[in-house]
Phi, psi and omega in degrees: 000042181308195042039059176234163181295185197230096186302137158316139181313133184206151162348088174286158190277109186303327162296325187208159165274057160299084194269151156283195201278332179241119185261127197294089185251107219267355189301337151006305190288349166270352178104044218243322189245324185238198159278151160276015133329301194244033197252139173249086192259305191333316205273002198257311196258351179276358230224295177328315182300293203299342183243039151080032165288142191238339131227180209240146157224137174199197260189083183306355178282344192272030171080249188266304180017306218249335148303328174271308166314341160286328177301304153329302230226014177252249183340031175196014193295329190267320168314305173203108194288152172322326173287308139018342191168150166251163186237142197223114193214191227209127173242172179088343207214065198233029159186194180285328187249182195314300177313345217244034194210113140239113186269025152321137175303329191272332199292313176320308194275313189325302171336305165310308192267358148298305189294312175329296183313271178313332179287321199087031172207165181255019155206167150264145190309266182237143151261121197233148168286134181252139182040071200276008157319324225246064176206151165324155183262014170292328196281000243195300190241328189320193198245002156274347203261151184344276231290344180280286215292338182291302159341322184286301176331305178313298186316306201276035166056024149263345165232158188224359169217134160240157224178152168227152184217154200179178179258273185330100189289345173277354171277297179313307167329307165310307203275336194276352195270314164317299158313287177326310182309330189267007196059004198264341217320144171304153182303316202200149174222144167256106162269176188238164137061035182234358171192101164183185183352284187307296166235125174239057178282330187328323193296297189317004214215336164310314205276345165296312172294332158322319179265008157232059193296106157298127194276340198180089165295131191246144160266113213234155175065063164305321173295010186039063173102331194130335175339288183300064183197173184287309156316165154286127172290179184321139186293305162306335142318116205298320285219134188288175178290356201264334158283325154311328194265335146318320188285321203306319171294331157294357205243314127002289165304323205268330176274357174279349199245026205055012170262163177229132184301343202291320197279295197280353160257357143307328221244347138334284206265005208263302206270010185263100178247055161269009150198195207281308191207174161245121168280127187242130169309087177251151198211348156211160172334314205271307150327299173311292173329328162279338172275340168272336169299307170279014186262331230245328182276307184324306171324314184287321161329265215291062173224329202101007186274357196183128206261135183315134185300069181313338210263324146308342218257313145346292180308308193306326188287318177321306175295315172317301196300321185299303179312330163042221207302308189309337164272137197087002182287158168256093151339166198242149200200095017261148164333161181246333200268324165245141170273007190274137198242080180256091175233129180235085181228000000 
C-alpha cells in the first residue's frame, strides 16, 4: 500500500485489484454536491483516465451517476476499452428512508444487472452492500442475506471483488469478523470521513480487518462530505452547528496563514498509505487536475525532490488543536432522531 505515481491509462490487472492511490468518485454526477453547472463529466473521467485514475465509484443511490458515468466511459471506449479501469457500485440502498433499503437477495442481483445495463458493461469490479449500518445485520450475514448472494454473483463471473461499505467502523468489523468465521471472508471494505482532518480512527481498525481477511481497504471522503472546506457543507450534513462552526475557524485559521483547507485535507488522507486507495468525489476537470497536482507534491516529498513544507505540516497540528474535543468525534450512524437517513456516501 506504497505510494505510486499514477500512470498514463493502461490494462489493469484482471488478477488483483491494482487500484490507483485516488479513486474517482463519481457520485458528484447525481447532483450530490455541486451545481449542475458545475459538473463535467465527459472532461473529469476522460481528464481522469488520460492521467491515470484507474477507477470509478458509484451508486444507484446517487440519482444518474451510474448512467451518466457509462455513458461516458462507453464514448470513450476506443481510446480506453472496458480493461483500462475498474468500476466499483453498490446494492442495497436506493433513497433517503427507511424504505428505500432493500438487502433481499432478488432485489440484489436485479440490482446487479441493472447497473450493468446503465455502466454499459457485463460485469462489475466491486460491489459493496451500501451502508450497511442502517439495515438489521441479519439483513448483511444471515443466511438471506445480501453478502450469499452477492458472493453467488462472484462465482457466476459477474462481480469479481465483494464488499460492504459504511460510516460506523464496529459495525464494519463485525460483519468482516462474521465473515471470516463463516470462511467467506470479505473482499474489500470501505469507510467515508475516517481518515481525514477531523478523524483518523480508520488507522487503528486496518490491521484488525486485516486479520479477518479482508484484502483491500478503501478510504473514501477526505473532505468528509463536503466539511473540510471553505464553504458551509451540505444542509444534510450530519454534523451539529457546533462543529461546523469549529471547521469554519479552521478554514479560517488556514487561509489567514495562507493555505486552503481543502488541499491540506486532500493531500492529509492522500499521504497515508494505510489503505489501497482514496475516493475523492470528482465532478470537472479542473478538480481532477487539482487532486492529481496535490498527489503529485506528495511524490516529490517522498522522493526527495521537494522538501517537506514544515510550516504546512505546522498548520495541519495547529487545526487539529483547534478542532479540541471534536477531532475523532463520530456523528451517530444511523440517526436516532429522524426518519430521514441523510448521508450521501
Amino acid at each position: 500500500m506504497d505510494l505510486r505515481p499514477l500512470t498514463k491509462s493502461q490494462a489493469v490487472n484482471q488478477d488483483k485489484f491494482e487500484v490507483s492511490k485516488i479513486l474517482f468518485g463519481a457520485s458528484p454526477f447525481g447532483v450530490v454536491y455541486d451545481e449542475i453547472e458545475k459538473i463535467s463529466p465527459f472532461e473529469a473521467v476522460s481528464r481522469a483516465l488520460e492521467l491515470g485514475i484507474n477507477a470509478f465509484d458509484t451508486s444507484p443511490y446517487y440519482g444518474d451517476s451510474e448512467q451518466i458515468l457509462g455513458s461516458v466511459l462507453s464514448s470513450l471506449s476506443d481510446k480506453y476499452p472496458r480493461s483500462h479501469y475498474y468500476i466499483i457500485t453498490k446494492v442495497g440502498r436506493y433513497g433517503l428512508n427507511k424504505q428505500d433499503f432493500d438487502y433481499s437477495p432478488k432485489r440484489a442481483r436485479e440490482s446487479v444487472e441493472e447497473s450493468c445495463r446503465r455502466l454499459k458493461t457485463d460485469y462489475l469490479d466491486v460491489v459493496y452492500a451500501h451502508d450497511v449500518e442502517f439495515v438489521d445485520i441479519d439483513e448483511v450475514v444471515g443466511d438471506c442475506g445480501v453478502l450469499i448472494e452477492l458472493f453467488k454473483l462472484k462465482k457466476e463471473g459477474k462481480i469479481k471483488y465483494v464488499g460492504i461499505c459504511g460510516y460506523p467502523l464496529d459495525i464494519l468489523l463485525k460483519i468482516a469478523t462474521i465473515q471470516y468465521e463463516r470462511n467467506q471472508p470479505l473482499d474489500i471494505v470501505q469507510s467515508y470521513s475516517h481518515y481525514c482532518l477531523q478523524n483518523t480512527l480508520l488507522s487503528n481498525y486496518i490491521p484488525k480487518f486485516k486479520s479477518f481477511g479482508v484484502k483491500y481497504l478503501m478510504n473514501a471522503s477526505p473532505l468528509s462530505m463536503g466539511l473540510l472546506t471553505e464553504t458551509a457543507p451540505p444542509q444534510w450534513h450530519p454534523t451539529p452547528a457546533k462543529l461546523r462552526s469549529v471547521i469554519s475557524k479552521c478554514a479560517s485559521y488556514a487561509k489567514e496563514n495562507g493555505f486552503n483547507i481543502s488541499k491540506l485535507a486532500i493531500q492529509f488522507s492522500l499521504e497515508w498509505d494505510g489503505t489501497d486507495s482514496t475516493a475523492i468525489g470528482l465532478s470537472n476537470r479542473k478538480q481532477v487536475e487539482e487532486a492529481i497536482a496535490w498527489f503529485n507534491e506528495i511524490l516529490s516529498r517522498k522522493r526527495g525532490e521537494k522538501n517537506a513544507d514544515m510550516i504546512e505540516r505546522i498548520i495541519v497540528q495547529e487545526i487539529q488543536k483547534i478542532m479540541g474535543d471534536w477531532l475523532n468525534w463520530c456523528w451517530e450512524s444511523p440517526p436516532t432522531t429522524t426518519g430521514i437517513l441523510n448521508n450521501h456516501a
